[in-house]
C-alpha positions as CSV (number, residue, x, y, z in Angstrom):
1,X,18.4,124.1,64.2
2,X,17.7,123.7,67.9
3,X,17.7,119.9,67.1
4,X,20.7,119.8,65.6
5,X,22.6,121.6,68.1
6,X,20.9,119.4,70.5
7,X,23.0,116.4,69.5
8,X,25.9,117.6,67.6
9,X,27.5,119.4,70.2
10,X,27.1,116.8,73.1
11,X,29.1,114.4,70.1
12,X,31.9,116.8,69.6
13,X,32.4,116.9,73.2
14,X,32.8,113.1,74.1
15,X,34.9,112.9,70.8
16,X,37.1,115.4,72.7
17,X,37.6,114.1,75.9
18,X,38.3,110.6,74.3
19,X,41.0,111.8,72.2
20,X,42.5,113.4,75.9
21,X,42.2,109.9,77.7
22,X,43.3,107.9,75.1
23,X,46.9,109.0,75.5
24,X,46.9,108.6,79.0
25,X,45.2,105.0,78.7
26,X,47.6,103.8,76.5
27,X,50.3,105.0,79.1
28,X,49.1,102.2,82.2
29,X,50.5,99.0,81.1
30,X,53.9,100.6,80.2
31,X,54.1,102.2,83.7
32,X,52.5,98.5,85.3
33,X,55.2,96.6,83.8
34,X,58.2,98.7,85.2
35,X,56.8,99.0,89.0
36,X,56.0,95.0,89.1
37,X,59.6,94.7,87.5
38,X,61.3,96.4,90.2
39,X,59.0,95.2,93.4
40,X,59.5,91.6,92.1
41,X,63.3,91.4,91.3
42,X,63.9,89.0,94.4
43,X,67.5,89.6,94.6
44,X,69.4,86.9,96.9
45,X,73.0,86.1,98.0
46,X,74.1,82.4,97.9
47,X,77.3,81.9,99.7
48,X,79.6,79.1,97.6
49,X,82.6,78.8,99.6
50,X,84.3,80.8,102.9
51,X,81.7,79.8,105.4
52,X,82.7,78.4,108.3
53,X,86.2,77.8,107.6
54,X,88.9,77.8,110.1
55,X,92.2,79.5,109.1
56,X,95.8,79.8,111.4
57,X,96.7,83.4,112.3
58,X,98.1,85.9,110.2
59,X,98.2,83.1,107.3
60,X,97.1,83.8,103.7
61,X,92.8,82.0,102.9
62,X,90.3,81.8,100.3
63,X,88.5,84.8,100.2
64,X,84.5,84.4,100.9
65,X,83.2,83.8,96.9
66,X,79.0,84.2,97.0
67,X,76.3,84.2,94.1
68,X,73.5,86.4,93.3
69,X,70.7,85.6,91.9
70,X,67.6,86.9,90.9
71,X,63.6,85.5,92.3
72,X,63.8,82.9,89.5
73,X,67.1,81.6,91.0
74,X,69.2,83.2,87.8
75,X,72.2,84.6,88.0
76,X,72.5,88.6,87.9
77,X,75.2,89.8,86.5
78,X,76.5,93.6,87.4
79,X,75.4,93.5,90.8
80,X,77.9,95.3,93.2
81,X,78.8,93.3,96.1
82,X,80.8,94.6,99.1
83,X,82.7,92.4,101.7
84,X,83.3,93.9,104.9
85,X,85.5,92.5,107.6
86,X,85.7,93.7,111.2
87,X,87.9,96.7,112.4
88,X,89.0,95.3,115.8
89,X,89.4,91.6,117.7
90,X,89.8,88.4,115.6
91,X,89.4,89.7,111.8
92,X,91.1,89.6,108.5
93,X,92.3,92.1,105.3
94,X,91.9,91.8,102.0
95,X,93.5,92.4,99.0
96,X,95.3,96.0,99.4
97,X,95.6,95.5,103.3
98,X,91.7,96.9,103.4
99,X,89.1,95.6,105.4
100,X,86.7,96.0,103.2
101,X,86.6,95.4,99.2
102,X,83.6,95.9,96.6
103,X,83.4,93.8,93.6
104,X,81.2,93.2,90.5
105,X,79.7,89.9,89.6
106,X,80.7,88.3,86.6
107,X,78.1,87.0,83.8
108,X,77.8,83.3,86.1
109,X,76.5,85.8,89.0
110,X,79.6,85.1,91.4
111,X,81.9,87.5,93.0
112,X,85.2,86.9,95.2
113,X,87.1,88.4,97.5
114,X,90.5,87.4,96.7
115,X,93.7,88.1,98.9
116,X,92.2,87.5,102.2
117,X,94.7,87.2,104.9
118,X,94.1,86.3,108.8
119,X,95.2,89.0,111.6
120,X,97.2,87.8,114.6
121,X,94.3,87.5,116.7
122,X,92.7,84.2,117.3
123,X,88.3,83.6,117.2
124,X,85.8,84.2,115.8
125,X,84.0,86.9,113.4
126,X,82.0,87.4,110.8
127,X,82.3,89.2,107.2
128,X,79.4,91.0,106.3
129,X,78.3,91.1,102.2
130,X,76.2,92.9,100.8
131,X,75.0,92.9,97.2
132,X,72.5,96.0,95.2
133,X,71.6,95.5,91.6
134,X,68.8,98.3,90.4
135,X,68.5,99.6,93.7
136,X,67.6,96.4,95.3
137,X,69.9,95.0,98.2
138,X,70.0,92.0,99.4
139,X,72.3,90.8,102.6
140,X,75.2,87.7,103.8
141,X,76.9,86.9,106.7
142,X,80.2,84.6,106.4
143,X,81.5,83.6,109.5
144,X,85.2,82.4,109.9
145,X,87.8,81.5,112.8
146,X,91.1,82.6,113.4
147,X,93.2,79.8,114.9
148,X,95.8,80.7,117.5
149,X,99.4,78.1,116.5
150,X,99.1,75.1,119.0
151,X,101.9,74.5,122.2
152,X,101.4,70.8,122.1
153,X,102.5,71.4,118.6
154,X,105.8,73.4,119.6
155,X,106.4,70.8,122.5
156,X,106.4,67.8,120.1
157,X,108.8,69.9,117.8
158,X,111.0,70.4,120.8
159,X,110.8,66.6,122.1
160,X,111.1,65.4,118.6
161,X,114.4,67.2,118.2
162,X,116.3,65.9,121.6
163,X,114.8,62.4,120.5
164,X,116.7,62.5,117.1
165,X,119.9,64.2,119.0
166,X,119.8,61.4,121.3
167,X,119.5,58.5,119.4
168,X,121.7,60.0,116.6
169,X,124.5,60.3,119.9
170,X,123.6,56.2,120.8
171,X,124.2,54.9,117.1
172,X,127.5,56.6,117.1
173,X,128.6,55.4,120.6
174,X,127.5,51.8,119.5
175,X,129.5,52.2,116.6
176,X,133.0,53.2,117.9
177,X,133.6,50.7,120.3
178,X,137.7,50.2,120.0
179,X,138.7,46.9,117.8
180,X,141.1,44.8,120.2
181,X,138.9,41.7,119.6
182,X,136.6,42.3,122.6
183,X,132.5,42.2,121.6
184,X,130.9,46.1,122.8
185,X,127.9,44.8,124.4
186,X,124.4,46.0,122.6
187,X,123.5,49.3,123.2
188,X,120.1,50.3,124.5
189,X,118.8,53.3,122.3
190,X,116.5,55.4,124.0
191,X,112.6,56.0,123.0
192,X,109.8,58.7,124.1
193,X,106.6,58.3,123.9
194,X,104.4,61.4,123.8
195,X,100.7,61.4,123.0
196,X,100.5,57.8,122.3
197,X,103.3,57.7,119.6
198,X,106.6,56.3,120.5
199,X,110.3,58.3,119.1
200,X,113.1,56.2,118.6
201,X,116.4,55.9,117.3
202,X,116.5,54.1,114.0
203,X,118.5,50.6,114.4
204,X,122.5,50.6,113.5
């Protein structure tokens, strides 16, 4: 009897505590998997167009358009993706007259800012994105200039509009020379030059 207690008991007990860690055993690669998941997502933003581009004051532009994608350079789709333009000096607004706009990315990974329109202060700035997908974030900068109009450009308006007056005023004196049978001597119509390109009067 002694015997037999000897050994079955010591058996009924490691059947017991095997049938309480088998559960738990089972458990580990489930829980493995999901942590290794979310550690190794990788997200990234790819900017596709915006960067670097020049744009006149308070004039309508392309809105920054990026890309997510994942560690194995696939796109994600779902990711939330914020654009955020500065609140003072050279800047921008979006869509809504906001200066900042969030946006999901469709299945191809991509997400735009559409409606982007300069202020009225010339330079240089920067529009910060920022993307999350399962809790992950990943970060952009898009930089852009604000171009002030040009006064060369308003002075050659100018001059290019007294040098049409004037010649338009030389053909019509060369023109109406009285007809008593006396020859108007040839008229000489005037021309500016201005930046290396010469403004004349077009020939009668």
């Amino acid at each position: 009897m002694f015997l037999k207690r000897a050994i079955v008991y010591p058996l009924v007990l490691l059947i017991c505590e095997l049938g309480v860690l088998q559960p738990v055993l089972a458990q580990q690669p489930g829980v493995d998997v999901t942590v290794y998941a979310q550690e190794g997502f990788g997200l990234k933003i790819k900017i596709e167009e915006g960067d670097g581009a020049s744009t006149p004051i308070k004039f309508p532009s392309t809105g920054p358009k990026i890309l997510v994608l994942d560690a194995n350079n696939l796109p994600v789709q779902g990711a939330l993706v914020s654009f955020a333009a500065p609140e003072s000096g050279p800047s921008g607004f979006f869509e809504g007259g906001t200066r900042s706009v969030t946006v999901a990315t469709d299945r191809d990974g991509r997400a735009v800012a559409s409606g982007f329109q300069t202020n009225a202060i010339a330079g240089s700035y920067e529009i910060q994105v920022h993307a999350q997908f399962l809790n992950e974030p990943a970060a952009a900068v898009v930089t852009r200039t604000n171009i002030a109009e040009s006064k060369s450009s308003k002075k050659l308006i100018v001059i290019l509009a007294i040098a049409g007056a004037g010649a338009a005023g030389a053909v019509l004196a060369a023109g109406g020379g009285g007809g008593g049978g006396s020859s108007t001597p040839a008229s000489t119509l005037p021309t500016i030059t201005f930046g290396g390109s010469t403004v004349g009067a077009p020939a009668p």
